[in-house]
Residue frames as qw, qx, qy, qz and C-alpha x, y, z in Angstrom:
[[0.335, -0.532, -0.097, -0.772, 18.19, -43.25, 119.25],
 [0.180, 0.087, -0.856, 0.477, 17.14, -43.55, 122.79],
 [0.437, -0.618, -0.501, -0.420, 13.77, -44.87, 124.25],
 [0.306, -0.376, 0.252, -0.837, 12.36, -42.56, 126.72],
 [0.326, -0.365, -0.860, -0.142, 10.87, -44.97, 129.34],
 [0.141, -0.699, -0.160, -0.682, 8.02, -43.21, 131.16],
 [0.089, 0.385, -0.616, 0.682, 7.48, -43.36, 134.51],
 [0.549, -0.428, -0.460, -0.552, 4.75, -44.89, 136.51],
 [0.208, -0.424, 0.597, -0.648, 3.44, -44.85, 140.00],
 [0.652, -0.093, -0.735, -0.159, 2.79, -47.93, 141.63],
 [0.580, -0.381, 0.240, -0.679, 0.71, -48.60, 145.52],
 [0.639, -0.119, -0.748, -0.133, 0.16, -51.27, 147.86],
 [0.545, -0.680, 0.064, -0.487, -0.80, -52.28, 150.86],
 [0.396, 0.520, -0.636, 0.410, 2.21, -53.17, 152.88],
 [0.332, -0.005, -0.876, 0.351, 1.39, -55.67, 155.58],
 [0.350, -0.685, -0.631, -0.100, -2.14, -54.34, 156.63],
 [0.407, -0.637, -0.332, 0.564, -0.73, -51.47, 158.35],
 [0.045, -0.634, 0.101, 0.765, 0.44, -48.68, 155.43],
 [0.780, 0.617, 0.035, 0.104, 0.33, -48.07, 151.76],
 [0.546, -0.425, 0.405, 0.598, 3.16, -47.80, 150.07],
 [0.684, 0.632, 0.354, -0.092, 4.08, -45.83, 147.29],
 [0.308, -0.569, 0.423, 0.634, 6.99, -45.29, 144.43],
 [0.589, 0.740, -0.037, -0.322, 7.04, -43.71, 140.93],
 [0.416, -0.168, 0.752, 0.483, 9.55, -46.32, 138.89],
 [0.454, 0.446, -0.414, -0.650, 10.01, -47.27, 135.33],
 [0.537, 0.020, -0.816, -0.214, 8.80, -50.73, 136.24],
 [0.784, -0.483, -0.107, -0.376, 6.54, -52.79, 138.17],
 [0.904, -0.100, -0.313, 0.273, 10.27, -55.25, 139.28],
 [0.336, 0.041, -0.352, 0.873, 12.32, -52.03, 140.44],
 [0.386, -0.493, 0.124, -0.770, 9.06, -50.48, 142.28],
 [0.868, -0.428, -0.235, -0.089, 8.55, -53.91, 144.13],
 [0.827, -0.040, -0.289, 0.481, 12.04, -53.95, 144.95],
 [0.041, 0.443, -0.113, 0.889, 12.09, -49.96, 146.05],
 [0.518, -0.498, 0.030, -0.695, 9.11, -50.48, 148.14],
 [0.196, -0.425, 0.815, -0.342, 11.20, -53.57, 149.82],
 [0.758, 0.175, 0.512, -0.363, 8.57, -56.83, 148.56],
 [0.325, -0.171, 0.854, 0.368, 8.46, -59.13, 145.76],
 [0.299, 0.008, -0.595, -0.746, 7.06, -58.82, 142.22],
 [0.400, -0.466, -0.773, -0.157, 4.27, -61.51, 143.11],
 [0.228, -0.476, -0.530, 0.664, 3.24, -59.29, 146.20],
 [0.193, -0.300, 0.245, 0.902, 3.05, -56.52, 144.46],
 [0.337, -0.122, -0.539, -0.762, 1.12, -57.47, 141.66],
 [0.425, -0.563, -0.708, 0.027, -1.81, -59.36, 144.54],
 [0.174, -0.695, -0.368, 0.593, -1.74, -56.18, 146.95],
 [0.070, 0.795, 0.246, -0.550, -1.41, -53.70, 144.52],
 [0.678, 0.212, 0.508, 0.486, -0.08, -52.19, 141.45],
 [0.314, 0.153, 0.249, 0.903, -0.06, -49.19, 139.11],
 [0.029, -0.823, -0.421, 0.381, -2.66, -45.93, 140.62],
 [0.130, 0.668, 0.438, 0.588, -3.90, -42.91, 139.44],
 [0.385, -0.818, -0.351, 0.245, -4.76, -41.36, 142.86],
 [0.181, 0.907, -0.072, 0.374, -3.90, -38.12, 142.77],
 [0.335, -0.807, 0.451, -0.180, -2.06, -37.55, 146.26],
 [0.912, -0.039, 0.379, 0.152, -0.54, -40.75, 145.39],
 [0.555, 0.531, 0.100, 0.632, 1.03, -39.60, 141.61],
 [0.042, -0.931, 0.195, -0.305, 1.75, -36.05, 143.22],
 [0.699, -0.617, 0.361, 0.034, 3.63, -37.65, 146.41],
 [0.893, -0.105, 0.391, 0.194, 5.60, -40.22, 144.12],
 [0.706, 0.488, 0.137, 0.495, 6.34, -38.28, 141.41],
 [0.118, -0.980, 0.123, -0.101, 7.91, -35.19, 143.28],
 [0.073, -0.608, 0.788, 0.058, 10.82, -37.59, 143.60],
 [0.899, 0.238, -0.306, -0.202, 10.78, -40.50, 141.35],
 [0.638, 0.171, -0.687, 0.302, 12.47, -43.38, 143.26],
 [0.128, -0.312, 0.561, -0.756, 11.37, -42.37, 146.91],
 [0.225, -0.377, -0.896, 0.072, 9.24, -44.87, 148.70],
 [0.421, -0.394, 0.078, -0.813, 6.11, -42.93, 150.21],
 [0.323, -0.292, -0.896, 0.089, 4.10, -44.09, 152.92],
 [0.418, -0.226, 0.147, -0.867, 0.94, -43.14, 154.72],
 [0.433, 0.114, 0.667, -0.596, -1.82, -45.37, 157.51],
 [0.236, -0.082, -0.910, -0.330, -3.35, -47.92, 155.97],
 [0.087, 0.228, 0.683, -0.689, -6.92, -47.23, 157.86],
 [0.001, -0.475, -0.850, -0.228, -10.62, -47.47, 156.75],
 [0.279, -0.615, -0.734, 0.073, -12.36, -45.17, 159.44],
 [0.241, -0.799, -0.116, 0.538, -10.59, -42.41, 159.15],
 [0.512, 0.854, -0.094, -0.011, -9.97, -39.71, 155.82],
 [0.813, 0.448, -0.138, 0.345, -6.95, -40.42, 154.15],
 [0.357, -0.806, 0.108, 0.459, -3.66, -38.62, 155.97],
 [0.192, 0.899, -0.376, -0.116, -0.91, -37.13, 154.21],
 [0.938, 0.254, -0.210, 0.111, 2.23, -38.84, 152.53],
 [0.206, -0.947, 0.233, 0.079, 5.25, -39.47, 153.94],
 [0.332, 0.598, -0.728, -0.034, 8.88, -40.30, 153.06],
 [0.925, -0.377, 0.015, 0.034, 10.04, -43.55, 154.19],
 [0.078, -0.956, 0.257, 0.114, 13.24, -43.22, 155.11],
 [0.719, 0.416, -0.553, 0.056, 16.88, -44.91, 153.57],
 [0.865, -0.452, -0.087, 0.199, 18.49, -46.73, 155.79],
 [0.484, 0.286, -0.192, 0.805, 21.74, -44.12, 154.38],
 [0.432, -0.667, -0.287, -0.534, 19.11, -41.61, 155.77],
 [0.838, -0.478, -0.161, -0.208, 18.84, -43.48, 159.29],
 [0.797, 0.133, -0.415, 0.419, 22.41, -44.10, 160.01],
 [0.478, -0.856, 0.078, 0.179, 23.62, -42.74, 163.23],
 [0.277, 0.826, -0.463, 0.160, 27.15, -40.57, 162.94],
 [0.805, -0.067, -0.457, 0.373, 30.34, -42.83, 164.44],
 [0.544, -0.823, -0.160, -0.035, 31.15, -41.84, 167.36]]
């Protein structure tokens, strides 16, 4: 029989400037999706509830999100972060 592992969404705050967020089936392949290290991860952040967080992450499980990392102003809106396949410029 196969176990079903669930999914969970996991947040941080990525160098004082964005969150980050990605829906994995661990806390060692969401640090490594969201481009940091398990210990980082588990001091800046870790497994969230926030709604527009779980909506954003789980609309595509494995996609980094990101959104402004900012106190003084209402939350913005999530966005992709893009792949670096994503980012490649055509050959010329």
């Amino acid at each position: 029989m196969t176990r079903v592992v669930p999914l969970k969404v996991y947040c941080m705050n990525y160098g004082g400037q964005e969150e980050r967020a990605v829906a994995s089936t661990s806390k060692k392949l969401a640090a490594s999706l969201i481009g940091t290290t398990l210990g980082q991860l588990r001091s800046y952040g870790g497994e969230t509830r926030e709604t527009s967080c779980v909506e954003a992450a789980m609309s595509d499980p494995g996609t980094v999100w990101r959104r402004p990392y900012k106190f003084s102003i209402p939350k913005l809106e999530w966005q992709r972060v893009p792949t670096r396949i994503e980012t490649k410029e055509a050959p010329k």
